[in-house]
MITI-388342 format. One record per residue: x negated, y, z negated of N, C-alpha, C in turn; residue in one letter. Coordinates in steps of 0.001 Angstrom, whole numbers, padded with zeros to 6 digits, always signed. Atoms other than C-alpha are relative to their C-alpha. Layout:
! residues N
XYZXYZXYZA/...
***
This chain:
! residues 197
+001420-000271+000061-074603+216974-005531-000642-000038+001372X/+000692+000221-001322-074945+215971-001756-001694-000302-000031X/+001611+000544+000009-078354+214451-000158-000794+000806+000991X/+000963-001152-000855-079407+217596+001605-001366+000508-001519X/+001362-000088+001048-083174+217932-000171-000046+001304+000329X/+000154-001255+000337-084116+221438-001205-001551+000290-000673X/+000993-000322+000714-087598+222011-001661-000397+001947-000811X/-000651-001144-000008-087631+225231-003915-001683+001025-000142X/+001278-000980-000271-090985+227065-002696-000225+001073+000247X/-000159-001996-000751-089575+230319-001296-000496+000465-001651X/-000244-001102+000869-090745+233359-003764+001440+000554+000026X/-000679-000804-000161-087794+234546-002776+001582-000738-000744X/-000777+001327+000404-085321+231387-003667-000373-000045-001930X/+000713+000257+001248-087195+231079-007045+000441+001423-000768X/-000405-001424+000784-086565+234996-007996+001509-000268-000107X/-001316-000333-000161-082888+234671-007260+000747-001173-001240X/-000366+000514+001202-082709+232065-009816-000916+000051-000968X/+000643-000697+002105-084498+233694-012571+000704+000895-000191X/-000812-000925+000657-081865+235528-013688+000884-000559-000745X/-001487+000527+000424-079636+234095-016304+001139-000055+000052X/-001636-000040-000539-076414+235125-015445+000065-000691+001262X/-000483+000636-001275-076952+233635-012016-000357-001404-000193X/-000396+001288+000027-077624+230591-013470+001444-000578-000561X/-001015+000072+000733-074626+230871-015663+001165-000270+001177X/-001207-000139-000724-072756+231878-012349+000206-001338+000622X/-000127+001352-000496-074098+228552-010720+000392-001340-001302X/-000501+001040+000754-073158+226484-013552+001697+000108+000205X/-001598-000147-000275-069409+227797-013602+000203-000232+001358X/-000547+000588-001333-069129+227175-009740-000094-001673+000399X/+000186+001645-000258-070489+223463-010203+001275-000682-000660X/-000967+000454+001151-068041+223014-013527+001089+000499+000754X/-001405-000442-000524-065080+224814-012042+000725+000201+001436X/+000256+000046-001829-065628+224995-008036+000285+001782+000159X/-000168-001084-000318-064801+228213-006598+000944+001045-000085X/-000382-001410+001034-064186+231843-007674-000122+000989+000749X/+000879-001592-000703-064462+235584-007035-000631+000521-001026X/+000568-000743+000999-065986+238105-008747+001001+000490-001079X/-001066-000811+001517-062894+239306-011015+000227-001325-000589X/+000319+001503+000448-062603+235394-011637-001075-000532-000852X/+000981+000707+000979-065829+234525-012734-000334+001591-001027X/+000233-001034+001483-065883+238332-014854+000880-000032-000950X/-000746+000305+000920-062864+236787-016519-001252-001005-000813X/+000870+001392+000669-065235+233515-017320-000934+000731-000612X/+001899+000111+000511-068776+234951-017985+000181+001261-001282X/+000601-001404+000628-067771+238340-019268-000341+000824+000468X/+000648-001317-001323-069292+240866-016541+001109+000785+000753X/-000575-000525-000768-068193+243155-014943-000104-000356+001584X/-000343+000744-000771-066866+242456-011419-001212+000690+001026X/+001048-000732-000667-069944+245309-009911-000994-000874-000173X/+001127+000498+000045-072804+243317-011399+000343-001728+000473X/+000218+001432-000683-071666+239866-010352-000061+000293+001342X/+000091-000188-001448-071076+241303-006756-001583-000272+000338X/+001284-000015-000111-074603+242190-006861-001053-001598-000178X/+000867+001357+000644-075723+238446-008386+000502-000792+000883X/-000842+000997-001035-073061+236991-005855-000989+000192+001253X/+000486-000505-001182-074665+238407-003001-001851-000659+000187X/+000922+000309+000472-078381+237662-004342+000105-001661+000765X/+000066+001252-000056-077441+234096-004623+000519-000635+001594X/-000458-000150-001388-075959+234082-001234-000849+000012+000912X/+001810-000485-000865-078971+235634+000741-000738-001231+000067X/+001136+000976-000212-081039+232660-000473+000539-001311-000060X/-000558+001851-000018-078714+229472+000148+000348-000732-001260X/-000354+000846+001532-077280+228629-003598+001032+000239+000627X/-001868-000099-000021-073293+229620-002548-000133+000217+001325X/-000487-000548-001620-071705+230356+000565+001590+000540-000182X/-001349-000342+000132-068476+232412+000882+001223-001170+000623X/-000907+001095-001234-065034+230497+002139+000878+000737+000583X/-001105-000889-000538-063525+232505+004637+001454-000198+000152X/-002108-000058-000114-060095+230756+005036+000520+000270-001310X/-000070-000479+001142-059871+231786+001306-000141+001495-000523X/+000345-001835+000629-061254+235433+001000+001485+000734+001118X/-000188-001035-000575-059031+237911+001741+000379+001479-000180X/+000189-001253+000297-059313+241591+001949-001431+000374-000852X/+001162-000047+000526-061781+242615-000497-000334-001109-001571X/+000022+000792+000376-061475+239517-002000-000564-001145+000248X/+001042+000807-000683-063967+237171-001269-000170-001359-001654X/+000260+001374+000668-064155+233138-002734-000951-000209+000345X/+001497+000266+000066-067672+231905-003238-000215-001832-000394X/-000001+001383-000215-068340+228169-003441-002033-000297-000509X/+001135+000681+000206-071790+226511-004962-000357-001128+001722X/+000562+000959-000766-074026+224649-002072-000676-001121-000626X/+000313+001227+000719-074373+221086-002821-001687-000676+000842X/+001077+000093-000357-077846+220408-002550-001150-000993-001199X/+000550+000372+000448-080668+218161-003800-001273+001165-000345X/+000812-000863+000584-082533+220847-005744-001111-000616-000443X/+000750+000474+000801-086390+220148-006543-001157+001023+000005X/+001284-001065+000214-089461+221893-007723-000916-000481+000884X/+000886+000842-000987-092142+221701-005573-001899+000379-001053X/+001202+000415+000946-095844+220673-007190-000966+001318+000060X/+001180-000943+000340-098234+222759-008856-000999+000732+001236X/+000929-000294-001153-100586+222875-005736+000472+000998+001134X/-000744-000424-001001-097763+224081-003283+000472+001917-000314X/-000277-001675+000992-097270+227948-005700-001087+000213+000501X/+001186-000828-000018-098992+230533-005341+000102+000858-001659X/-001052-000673+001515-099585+232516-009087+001217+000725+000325X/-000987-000681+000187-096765+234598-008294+001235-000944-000330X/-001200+000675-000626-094236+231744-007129-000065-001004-001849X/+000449+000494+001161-095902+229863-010425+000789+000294-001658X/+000203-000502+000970-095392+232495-012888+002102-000241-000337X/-001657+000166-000107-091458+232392-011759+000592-001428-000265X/-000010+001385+000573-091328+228737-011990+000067+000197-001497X/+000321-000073+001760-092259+229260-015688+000578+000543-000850X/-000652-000963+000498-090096+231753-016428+001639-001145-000280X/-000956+000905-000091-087172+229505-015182+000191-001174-000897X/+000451+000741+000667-088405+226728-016833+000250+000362-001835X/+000022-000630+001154-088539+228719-019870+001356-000283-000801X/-001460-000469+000966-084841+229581-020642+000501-001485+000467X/-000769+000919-000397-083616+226292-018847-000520-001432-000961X/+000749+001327+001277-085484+224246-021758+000785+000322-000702X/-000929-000538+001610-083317+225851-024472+001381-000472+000285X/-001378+000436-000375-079980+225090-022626-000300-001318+000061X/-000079+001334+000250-081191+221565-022111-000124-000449-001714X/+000342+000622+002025-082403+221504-026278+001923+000033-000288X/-001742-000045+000796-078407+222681-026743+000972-001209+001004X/-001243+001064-000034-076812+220133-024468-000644-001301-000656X/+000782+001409+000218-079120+217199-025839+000683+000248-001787X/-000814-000667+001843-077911+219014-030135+001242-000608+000807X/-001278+000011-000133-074343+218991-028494+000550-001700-000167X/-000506+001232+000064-074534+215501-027488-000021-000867-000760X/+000575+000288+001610-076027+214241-030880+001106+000156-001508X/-001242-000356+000952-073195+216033-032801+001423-000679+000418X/-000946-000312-000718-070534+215705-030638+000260-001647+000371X/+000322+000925-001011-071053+212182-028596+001529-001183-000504X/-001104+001016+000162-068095+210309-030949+001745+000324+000200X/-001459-000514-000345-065514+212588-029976-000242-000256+001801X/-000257+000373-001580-066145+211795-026303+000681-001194+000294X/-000250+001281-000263-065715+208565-026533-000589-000922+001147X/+000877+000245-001341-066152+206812-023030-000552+000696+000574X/+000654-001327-000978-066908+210156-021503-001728+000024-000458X/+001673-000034+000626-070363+209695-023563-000896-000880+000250X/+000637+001184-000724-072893+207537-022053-001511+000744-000083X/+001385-000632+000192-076711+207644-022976-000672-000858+000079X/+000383+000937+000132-079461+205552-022272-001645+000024-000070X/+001337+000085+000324-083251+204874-023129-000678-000749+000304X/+000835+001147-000574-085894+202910-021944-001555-000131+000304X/+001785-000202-000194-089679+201951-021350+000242-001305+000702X/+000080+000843-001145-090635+200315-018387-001521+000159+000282X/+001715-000582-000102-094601+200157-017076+000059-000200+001826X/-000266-000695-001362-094551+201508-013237-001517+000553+000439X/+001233-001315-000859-097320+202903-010615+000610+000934+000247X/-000253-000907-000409-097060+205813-009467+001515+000237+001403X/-000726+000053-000408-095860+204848-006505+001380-000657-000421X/-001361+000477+000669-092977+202551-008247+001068+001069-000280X/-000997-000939+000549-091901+205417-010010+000062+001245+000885X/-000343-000761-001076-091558+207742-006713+001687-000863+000400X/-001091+000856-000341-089329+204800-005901+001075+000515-000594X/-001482-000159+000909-087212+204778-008677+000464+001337-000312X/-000790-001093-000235-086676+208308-008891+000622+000899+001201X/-000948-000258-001421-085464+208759-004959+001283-001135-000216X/-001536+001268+000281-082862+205577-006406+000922+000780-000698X/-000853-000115+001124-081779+207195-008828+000655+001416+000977X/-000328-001252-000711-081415+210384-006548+001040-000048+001145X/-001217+000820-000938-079392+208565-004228+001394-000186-000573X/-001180+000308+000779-077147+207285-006802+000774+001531-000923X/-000635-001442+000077-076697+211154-007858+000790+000488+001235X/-000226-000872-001293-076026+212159-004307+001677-000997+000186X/-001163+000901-000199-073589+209053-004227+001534+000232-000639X/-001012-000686+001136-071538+209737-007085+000488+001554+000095X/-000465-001492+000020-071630+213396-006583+000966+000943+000540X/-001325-000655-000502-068645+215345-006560+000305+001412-000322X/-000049-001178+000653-067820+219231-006571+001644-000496-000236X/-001131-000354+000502-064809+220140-007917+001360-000392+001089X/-001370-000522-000867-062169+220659-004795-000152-001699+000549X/-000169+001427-000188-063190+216552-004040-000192-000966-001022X/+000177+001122+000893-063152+215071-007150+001360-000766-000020X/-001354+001020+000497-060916+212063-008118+001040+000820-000675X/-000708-000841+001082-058032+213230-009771-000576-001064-001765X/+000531+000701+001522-058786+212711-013675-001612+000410-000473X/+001085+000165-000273-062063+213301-012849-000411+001069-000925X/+000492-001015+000709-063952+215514-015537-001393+000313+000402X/+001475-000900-000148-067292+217855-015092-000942-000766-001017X/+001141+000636+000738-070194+215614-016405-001275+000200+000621X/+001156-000472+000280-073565+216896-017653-000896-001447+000696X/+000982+000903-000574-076184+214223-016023-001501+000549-000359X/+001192-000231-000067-079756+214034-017368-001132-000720+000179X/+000812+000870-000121-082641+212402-016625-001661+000186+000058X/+001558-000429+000029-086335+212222-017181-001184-001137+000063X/+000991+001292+000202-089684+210277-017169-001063+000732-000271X/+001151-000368+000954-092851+210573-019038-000807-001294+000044X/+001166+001165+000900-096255+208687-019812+000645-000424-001344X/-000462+000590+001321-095467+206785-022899-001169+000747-000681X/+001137-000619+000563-098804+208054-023939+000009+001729+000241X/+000151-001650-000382-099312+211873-024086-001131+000315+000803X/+001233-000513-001036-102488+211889-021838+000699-000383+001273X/-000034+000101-001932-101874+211964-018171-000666-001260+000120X/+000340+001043-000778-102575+208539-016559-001315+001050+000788X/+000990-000364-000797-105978+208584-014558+000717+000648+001374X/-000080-000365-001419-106000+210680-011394+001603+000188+000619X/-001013-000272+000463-102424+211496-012325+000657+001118+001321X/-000457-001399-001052-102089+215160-010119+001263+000337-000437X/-001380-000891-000067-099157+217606-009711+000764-001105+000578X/-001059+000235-000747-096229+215933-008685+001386+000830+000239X/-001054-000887+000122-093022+217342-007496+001243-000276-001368X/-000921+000163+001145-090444+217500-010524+001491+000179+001042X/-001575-000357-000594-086155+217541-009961+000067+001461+000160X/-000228-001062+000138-084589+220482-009354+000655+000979-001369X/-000577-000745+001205-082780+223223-011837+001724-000614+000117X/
***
């Protein structure tokens, strides 16, 4: 996950991941590490023309990077950049950059509703691999800036792509969130920045 921070404000950064398949593509490069295009059009399904095009996209704006002692000929390996991905606050958009936010937001709620079902159904066939936890705590603002750069740490700490994991080591989903206990916004509350995608 590395502790390089990523604030994600570009229009241009923000378009390149509103496209579902290129999130799909960055999920398979986190879960599996690195691929080409006839590789990941075995995985996703695509043809090896339109991922070029989504490879390249994602490229341009700092999500992958090629690995040259790996590509060769017209064969090119692609690699996810390990990065602390985060949204940046309401105030910092402009509508355009906004509307894309929202969009993103959109489809990336439904994949979180299906891994949160998955883990609900699923969670006794994992066994140890399954780990979930809940809690209410009462925090300022600032507190809870705190505790979510701790916890961001302890992501960055733990975080492993693929080509350095332990051996044994399996691809685990990580989620995390915080909320008013109450559904009104705390006084004088504001935009804050949220995690990344």
């Amino acid at each position: 996950m590395g502790n390089r921070i990523r604030q994600l404000s570009d229009p241009g950064a923000l378009k390149a991941l509103g496209h579902p398949l290129r999130q799909r593509i960055l999920q398979h490069l986190g879960i599996h590490g690195p691929a080409t295009s006839t590789t990941l059009g075995r995985a996703l399904g695509e043809n090896t023309g339109t991922l070029s095009y989504h490879l390249r996209q994602l490229e341009s704006n700092g999500f992958i990077e090629e690995i040259p002692e790996r590509s060769t000929g017209r064969e090119r390996w692609w690699r996810q950049i390990s990065r602390d991905l985060r949204w940046p606050s309401a105030d910092q958009l402009d509508e355009e950059s906004q509307q894309l936010l929202d969009e993103i937001t959109e489809f990336k709620v439904e994949e979180e509703l299906q891994l949160a079902r998955r883990f609900f159904r699923d969670h006794r066939r994992y066994g140890e691999w399954a780990k979930a936890s809940r809690g209410l705590t009462h925090l300022t603002k600032e507190e809870l800036g705190e505790f979510f750069e701790a916890y961001m740490e302890l992501l960055s700490r733990f975080g492993r792509t693929p080509e350095d994991a332990s051996p044994g080591a399996q691809p685990v989903f990580v989620r995390f969130f915080t909320m008013p206990a109450s559904e009104q916004p705390p006084a004088g509350a504001g935009p804050v920045p949220d995690s990344g995608p």
